[in-house]
C-alpha positions as CSV (number, residue, x, y, z in Angstrom):
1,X,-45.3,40.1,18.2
2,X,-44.7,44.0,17.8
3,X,-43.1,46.5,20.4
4,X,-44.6,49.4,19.3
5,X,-42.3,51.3,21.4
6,X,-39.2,50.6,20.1
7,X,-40.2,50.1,16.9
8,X,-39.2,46.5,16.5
9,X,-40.8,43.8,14.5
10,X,-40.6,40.4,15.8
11,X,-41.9,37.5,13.8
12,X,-41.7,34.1,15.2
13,X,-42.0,31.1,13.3
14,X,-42.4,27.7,13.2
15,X,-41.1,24.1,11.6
16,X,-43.1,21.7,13.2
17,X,-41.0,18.4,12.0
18,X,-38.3,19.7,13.9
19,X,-40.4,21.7,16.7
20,X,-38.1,24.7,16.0
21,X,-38.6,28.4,16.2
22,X,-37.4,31.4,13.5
23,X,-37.4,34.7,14.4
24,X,-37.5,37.2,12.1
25,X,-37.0,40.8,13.3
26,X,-37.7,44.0,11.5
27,X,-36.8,47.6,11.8
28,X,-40.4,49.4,11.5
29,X,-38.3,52.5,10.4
30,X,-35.3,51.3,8.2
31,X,-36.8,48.2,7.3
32,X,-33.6,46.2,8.3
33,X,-33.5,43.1,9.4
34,X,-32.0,39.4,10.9
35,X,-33.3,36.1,10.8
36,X,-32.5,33.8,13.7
37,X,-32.2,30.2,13.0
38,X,-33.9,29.7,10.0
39,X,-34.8,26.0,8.5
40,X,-34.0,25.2,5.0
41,X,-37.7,23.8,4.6
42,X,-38.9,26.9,5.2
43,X,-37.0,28.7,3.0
44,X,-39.8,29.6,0.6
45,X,-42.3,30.8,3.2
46,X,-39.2,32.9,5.2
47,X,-39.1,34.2,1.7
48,X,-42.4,35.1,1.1
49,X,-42.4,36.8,4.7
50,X,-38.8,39.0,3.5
51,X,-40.5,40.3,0.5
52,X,-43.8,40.7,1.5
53,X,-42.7,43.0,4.5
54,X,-39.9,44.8,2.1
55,X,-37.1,43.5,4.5
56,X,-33.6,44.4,3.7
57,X,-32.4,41.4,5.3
58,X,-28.7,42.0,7.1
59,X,-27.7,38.8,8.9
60,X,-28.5,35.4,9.3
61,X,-27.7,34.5,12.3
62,X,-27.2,31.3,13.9
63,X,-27.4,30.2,17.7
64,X,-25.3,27.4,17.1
65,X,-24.1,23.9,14.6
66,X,-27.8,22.4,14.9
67,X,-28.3,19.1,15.1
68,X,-31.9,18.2,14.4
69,X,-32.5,20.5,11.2
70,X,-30.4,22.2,8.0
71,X,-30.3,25.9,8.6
72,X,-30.8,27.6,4.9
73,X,-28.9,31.1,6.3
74,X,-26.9,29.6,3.0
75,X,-29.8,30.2,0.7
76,X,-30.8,33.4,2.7
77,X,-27.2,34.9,1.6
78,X,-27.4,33.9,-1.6
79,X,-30.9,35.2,-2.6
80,X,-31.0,38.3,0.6
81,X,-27.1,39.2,0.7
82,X,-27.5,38.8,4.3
83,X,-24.0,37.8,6.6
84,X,-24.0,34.9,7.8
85,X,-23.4,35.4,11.6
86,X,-22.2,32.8,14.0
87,X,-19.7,32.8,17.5
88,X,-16.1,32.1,16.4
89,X,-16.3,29.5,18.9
90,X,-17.8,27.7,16.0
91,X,-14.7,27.5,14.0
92,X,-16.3,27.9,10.8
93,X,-15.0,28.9,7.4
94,X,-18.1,29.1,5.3
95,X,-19.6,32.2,7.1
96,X,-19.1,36.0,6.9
97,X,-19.3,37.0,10.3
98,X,-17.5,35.7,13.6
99,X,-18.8,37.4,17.0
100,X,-18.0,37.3,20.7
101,X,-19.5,37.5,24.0
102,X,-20.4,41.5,24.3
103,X,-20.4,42.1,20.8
104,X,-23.3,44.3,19.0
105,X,-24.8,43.8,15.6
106,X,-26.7,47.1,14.8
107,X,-30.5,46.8,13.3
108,X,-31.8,49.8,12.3
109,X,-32.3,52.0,16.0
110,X,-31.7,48.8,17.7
111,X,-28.5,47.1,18.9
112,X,-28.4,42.6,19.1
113,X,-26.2,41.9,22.0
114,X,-24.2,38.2,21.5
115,X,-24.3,36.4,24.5
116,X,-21.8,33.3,25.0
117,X,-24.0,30.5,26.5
118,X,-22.2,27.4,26.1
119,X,-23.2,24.3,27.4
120,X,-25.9,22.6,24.6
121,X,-22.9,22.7,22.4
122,X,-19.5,25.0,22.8
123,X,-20.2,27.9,20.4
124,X,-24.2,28.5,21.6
125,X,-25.0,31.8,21.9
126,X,-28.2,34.1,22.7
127,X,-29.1,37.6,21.4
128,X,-30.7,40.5,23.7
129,X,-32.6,43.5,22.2
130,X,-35.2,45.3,23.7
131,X,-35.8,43.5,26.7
132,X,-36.0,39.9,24.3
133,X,-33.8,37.3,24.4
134,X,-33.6,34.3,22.3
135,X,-32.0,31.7,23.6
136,X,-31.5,28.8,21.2
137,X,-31.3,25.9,22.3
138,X,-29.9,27.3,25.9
139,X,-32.9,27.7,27.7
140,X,-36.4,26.0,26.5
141,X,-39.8,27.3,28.3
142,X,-39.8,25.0,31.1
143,X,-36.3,23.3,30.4
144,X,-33.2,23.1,28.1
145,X,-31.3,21.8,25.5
146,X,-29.0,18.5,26.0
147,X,-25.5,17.9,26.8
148,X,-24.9,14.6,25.8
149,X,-22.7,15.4,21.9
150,X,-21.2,18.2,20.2
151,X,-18.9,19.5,22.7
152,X,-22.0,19.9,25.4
153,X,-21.2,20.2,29.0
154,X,-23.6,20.3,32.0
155,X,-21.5,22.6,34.2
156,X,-21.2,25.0,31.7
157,X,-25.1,25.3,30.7
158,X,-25.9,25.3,34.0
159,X,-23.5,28.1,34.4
160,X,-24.6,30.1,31.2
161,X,-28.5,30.3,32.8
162,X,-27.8,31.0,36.2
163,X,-24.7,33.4,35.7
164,X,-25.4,34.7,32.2
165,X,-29.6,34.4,31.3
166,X,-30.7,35.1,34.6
167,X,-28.9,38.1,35.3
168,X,-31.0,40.2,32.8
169,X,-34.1,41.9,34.1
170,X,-36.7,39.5,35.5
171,X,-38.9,41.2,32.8
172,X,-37.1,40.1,29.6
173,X,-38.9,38.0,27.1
174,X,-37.6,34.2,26.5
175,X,-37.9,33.0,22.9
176,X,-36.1,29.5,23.0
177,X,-35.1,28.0,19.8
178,X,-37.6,25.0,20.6
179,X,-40.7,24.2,22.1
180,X,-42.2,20.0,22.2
181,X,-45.5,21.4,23.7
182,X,-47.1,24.3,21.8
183,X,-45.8,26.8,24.2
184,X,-44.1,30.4,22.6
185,X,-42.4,32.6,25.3
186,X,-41.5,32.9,28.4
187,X,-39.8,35.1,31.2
188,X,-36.6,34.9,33.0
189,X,-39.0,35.3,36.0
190,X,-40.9,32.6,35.4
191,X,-37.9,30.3,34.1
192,X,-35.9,31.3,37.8
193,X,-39.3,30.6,39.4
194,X,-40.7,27.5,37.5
195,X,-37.8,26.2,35.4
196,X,-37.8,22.3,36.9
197,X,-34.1,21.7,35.4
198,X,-32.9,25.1,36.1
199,X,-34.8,27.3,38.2
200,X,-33.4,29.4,41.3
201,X,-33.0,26.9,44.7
202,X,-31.6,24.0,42.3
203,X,-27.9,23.3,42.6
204,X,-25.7,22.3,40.0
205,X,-25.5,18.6,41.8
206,X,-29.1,18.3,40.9
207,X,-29.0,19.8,37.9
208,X,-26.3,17.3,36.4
209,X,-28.0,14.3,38.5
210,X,-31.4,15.1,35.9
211,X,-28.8,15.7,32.7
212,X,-27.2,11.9,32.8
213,X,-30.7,10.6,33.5
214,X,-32.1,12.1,30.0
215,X,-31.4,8.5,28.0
216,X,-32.5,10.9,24.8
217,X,-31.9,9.3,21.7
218,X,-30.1,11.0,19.3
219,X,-31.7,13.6,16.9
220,X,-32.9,11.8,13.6
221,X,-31.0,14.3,11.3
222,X,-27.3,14.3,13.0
223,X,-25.4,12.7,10.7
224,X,-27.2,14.7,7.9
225,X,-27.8,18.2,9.6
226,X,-24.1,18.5,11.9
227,X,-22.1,18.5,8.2
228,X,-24.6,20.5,6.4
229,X,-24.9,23.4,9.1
230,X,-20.8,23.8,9.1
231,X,-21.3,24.9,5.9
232,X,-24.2,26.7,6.2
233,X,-26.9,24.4,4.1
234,X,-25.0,24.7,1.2
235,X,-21.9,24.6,-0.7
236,X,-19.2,26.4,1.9
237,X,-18.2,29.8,0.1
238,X,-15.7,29.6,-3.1
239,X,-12.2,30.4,-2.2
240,X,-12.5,33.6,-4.4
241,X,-15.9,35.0,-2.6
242,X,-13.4,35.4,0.7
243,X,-12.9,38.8,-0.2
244,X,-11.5,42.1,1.6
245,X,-14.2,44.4,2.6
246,X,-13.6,47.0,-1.0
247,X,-14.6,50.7,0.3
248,X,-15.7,53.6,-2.3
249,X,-12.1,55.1,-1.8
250,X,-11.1,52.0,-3.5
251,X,-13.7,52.2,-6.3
252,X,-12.6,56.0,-7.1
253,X,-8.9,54.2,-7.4
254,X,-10.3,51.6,-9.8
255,X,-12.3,54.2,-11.5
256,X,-8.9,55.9,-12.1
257,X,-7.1,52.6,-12.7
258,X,-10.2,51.7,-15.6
259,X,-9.0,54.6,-18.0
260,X,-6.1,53.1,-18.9
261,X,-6.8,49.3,-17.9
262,X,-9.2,47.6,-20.5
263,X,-9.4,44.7,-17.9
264,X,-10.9,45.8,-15.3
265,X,-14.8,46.7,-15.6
266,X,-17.2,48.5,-13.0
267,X,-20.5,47.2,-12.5
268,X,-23.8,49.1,-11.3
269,X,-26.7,46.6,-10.0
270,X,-29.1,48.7,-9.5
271,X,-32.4,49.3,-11.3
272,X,-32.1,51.4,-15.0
273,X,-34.2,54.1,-13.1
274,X,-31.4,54.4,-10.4
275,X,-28.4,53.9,-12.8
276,X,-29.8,57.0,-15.6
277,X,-29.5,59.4,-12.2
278,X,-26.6,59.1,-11.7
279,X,-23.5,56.6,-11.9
280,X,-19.6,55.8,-11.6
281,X,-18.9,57.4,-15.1
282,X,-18.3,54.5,-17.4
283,X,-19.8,52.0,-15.7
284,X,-21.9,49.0,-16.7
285,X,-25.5,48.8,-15.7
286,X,-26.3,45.0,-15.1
287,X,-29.9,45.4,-12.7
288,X,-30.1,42.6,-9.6
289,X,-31.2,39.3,-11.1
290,X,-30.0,39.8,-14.4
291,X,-26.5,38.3,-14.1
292,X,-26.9,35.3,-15.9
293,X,-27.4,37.3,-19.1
294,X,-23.9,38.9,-19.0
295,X,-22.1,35.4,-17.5
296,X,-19.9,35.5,-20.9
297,X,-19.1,39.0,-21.0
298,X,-17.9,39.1,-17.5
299,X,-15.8,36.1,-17.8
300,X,-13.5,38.3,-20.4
301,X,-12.5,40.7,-17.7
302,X,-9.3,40.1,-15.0
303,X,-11.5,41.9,-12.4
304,X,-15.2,43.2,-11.8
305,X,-16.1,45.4,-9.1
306,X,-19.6,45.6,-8.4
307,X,-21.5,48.5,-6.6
308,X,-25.2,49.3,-5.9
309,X,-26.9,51.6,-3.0
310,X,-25.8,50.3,0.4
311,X,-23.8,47.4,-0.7
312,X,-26.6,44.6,-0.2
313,X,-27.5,44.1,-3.7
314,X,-23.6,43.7,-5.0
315,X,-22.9,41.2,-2.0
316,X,-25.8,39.0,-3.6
317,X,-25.0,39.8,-6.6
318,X,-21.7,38.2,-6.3
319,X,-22.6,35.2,-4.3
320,X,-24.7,34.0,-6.9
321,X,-22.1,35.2,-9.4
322,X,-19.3,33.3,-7.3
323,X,-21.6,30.3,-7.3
324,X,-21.5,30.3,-10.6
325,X,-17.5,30.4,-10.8
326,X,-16.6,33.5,-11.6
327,X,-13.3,34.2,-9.9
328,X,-12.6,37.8,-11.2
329,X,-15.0,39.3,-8.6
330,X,-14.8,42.1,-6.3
331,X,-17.7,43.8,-4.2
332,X,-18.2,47.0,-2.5
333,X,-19.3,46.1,1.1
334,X,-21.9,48.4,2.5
335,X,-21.6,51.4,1.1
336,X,-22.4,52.4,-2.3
337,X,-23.7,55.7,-4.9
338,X,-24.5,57.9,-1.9
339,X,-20.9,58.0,-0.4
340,X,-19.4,58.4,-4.2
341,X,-21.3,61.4,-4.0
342,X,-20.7,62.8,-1.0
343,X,-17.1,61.7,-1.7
344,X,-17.5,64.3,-4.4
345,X,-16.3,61.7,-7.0
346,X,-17.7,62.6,-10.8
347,X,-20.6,61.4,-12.1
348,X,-22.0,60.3,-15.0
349,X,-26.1,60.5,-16.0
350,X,-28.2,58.3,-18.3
351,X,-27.8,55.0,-20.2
């Protein structure tokens, strides 16, 4: 899928033990991107889609807790830098970013709108760009998710379709977080027309009357997948990677600070050829992916700030550094040599 218009990539995926859909979307022009939903067995070939289309991946973002399948938005952060994105309705303490009904994550030229639809479980939510939608497990092509554990409630699906999804244009795309029957997308058109669960002319009497009929049984991978997606597929976060946001007016402090402190050390990650152009004078070159090397040395220091170009390569490059347990870590969050230099901060040239 491509809107040519807009500029927007939109790769959709599938797992098919699980019947679930990934959605990976793509500025044409910045090459940002989020990845919505992802499945840890399909971390390699989501992997393999990141690099081969030179994504700079910026969230990973999550509909809700699933049930049937381990999200890997863990590994994505560790090997992408990506935040981890999910509705504080979720209550959880392993991620990076909480968001609300309303609220906007920017992509490039585009804008993801968050929009609370709880019912399936009490933190779902569904993202609109570009006259898409995807829905999670809110509203399915011809249907919708259950109601019967993790804080579900009928009234309140039925009320996040009819009040909430149906109110965008007839026109928008449907990309549910499922499909049993091979279909891909939908309309809210058609869902309002041909939805037998929740299309328009079907009260909420009904509509709870077919939900406590269901006699589902319970998702094979509950007990495994409900504690593993609270923490994201992984390990929850070390106490010491819940860091401050660290902005390049900080950096010029530590930069002054370094002079006289032997302690503290500032650390470049980006590639030799981007480091010799320029740098934060006195600061270590250690490339992306070449951490392990310098795992001693690092230890020896009561703090390491870590800067790169926009910030992306430092935030991996201290997850994987935090995994590892260092605990002397700082990272500069989305900004990086450009602002320095627009700062008009000194710089320093060659190895």
């Amino acid at each position: 899928m491509q809107n040519s218009q807009h500029s927007l990539l939109v790769r959709q995926l599938f797992d098919r033990e699980s019947c679930t859909y990934s959605y990976l979307l793509i500025d044409n022009e910045t090459r940002e991107g989020a990845f919505i939903d992802a499945v840890k067995e399909q971390f390699d070939r989501d992997m393999q889609y990141i690099e081969e289309l030179g994504v700079e991946l910026w969230y990973a973002i999550e509909t809700h807790v699933h049930a049937d399948h381990i999200t890997s938005a863990g590994l994505l952060r560790q090997h992408t830098g990506a935040e981890i994105v999910y509705s504080e309705k979720a209550h959880l303490k392993s991620i990076d970013k909480t968001i609300s009904h309303g609220d906007e994550l920017p992509l490039g030229q585009h804008t993801l709108k968050a929009l609370e639809t709880p019912g399936h479980t009490n933190c779902c939510t569904s993202y609109y760009i570009d006259g898409m939608v995807f829905t999670g497990d809110t509203l399915f092509i011809r249907g919708c998710g259950r109601t019967d554990f993790q804080q579900g409630n009928i009234e309140a699906l039925y009320n996040s379709v009819h009040q909430e999804l149906f109110s965008l244009p007839d026109a928008t795309l449907v990309y549910p977080g499922h499909d049993y029957n091979g279909r891909t997308c939908s309309t809210i058109l058609e869902e309002k027309q041909f939805n037998p669960r929740l299309g328009v002319g079907i009260g909420l009497k009904q509509f709870i009357k077919t939900m406590n009929n269901l006699n589902l049984s319970l998702p094979n991978k509950i007990n495994e997948a409900v504690p593993a997606n609270t923490n994201c597929g992984i390990n929850c976060k070390p106490d010491h990677y819940l860091h401050e946001d660290f902005t390049i007016q900080k950096l010029y402090e530590v930069w002054q600070n370094s002079k006289m402190n032997h302690k503290l050390l500032i650390v470049d990650n980006r590639a030799q050829e981007e480091f010799t152009t320029g740098h934060v004078p006195s600061a270590k070159n250690i490339p992306l992916g070449t951490e392990d090397l310098f795992i001693d040395e690092l230890r020896k220091f009561e703090q390491v700030y870590i800067y790169c170009h926009s910030g992306r390569r430092a935030q991996t490059a201290l997850v994987h550094l935090s995994i590892l347990g260092l605990n002397n870590l700082k990272c500069v969050s989305h900004s990086g040599m450009p602002e320095w230099i627009e700062s008009g901060f000194p710089i320093e040239k060659g190895l």
